[in-house]
C-alpha angles and dihedrals in degrees: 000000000000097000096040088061085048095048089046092049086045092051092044092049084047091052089044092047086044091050093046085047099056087042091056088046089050086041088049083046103054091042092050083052094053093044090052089050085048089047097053087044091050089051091043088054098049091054098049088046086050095052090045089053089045087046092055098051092050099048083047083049090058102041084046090051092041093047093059098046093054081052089054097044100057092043094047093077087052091055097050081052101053086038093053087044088055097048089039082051084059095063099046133083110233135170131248097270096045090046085053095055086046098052085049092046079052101050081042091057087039097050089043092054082043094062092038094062088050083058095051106263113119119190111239117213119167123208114240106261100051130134110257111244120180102202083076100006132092120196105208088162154344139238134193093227124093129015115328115260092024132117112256097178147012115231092169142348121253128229136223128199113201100326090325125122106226108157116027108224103249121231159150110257114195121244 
């Protein structure tokens, strides 16, 4: 009988140990379940925290780009008047100290498109001849001389920013 009460013990710690086992399964599974939901989270974190940071630099792209153009915008009729002194000052007769003044105004203009340019903003000025395009191209007039759809002349450059047209360069297209 002896053997019998060991057997029995032996089967009821089996069916302990069983029963532990399956609870510690059931325990693995649940915390791989849980790992996998905190993985996804933590995926689904780091993207969101990716596009936010995409999202910032291009909103800061923009205000940077805005901000110089704004820039450009208030120093380009500037330019056109500095631009329009130095050709008047062509035509006239001055004398040596005035055309002085007027080679160091144009070393001045030269030497501030210079640093433009630097910035980013390029003066535009199309040939006569070319095709009209109005993508960078403002008709302020026509005229019946020359090919039909060219420049004929050339009223006032037009500027780019980047690769950004921001000024369209203003001229007479022929007829």
């Amino acid at each position: 009988m002896k053997k019998e009460n060991k057997d029995t013990i032996k089967c009821e710690e089996c069916k302990k140990l069983k029963k532990q086992i399956q609870e510690l399964a059931l325990n693995i599974d649940k915390v791989e379940d849980e790992k996998l939901v905190l993985t996804n989270q933590l995926k689904k974190a780091l993207a969101d925290y990716h596009n936010l940071v995409d999202s910032s630099e291009k909103r800061m792209s923009i205000m940077l780009f805005q901000s110089r153009k704004r820039l450009c915008d208030s120093i380009i009729p500037t330019l056109d008047s500095l631009s329009m002194a130095i050709k008047s000052s062509k035509d006239l007769k001055l004398d040596e100290q005035a055309q002085a003044w007027m080679s160091g105004t144009d070393s001045l203009f030269s030497s501030l498109n210079k640093s433009l340019e630097e910035f980013g903003l390029k003066q535009y000025i199309p040939e006569r001849g070319d095709k009209f395009d109005p993508n960078i191209h403002e008709a302020v007039t026509t005229i019946e001389q020359g090919n039909s759809g060219e420049i004929y002349d050339l009223i006032q450059p037009g500027y780019i920013l980047d690769s950004t047209v921001i000024r369209p360069a203003r001229v007479v297209v022929s007829k």
